[in-house]
PABARO-196297 format. One record per residue (C-alpha): x, y negated, z negated. Coordinates in steps of 0.1 Angstrom, whole numbers, plus 5000, padded with zeros to 4 digits. Each point is the difference from the previous one (the first is absolute). Layout:
N
XYZ;...
END
This chain:
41
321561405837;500350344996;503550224997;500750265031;499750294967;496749894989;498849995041;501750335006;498150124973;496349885011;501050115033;500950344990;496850034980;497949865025;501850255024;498650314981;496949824994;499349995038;501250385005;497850104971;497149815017;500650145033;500350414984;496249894984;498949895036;501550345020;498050204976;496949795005;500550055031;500850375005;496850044975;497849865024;501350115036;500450374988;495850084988;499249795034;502850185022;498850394980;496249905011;501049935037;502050305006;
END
């Protein structure tokens, strides 16, 4: 089993993990809407 420091821990990495993923996916994002929304306008 594991200790609530060692699960705070994973959780706190995993937490910066995710927001790390999601920052990659917003610029994905913006770097595909913005050409696409520059072309219609």
């Amino acid at each position: 089993m594991l200790t609530n420091g060692t699960t705070y821990q994973t959780a706190n990495r995993l937490d910066r993990f995710v927001g790390f993923e999601l920052l990659v996916m917003l610029y994905f994002l913006f770097a595909t809407i913005f050409p696409i929304l520059f072309q219609v306008s």
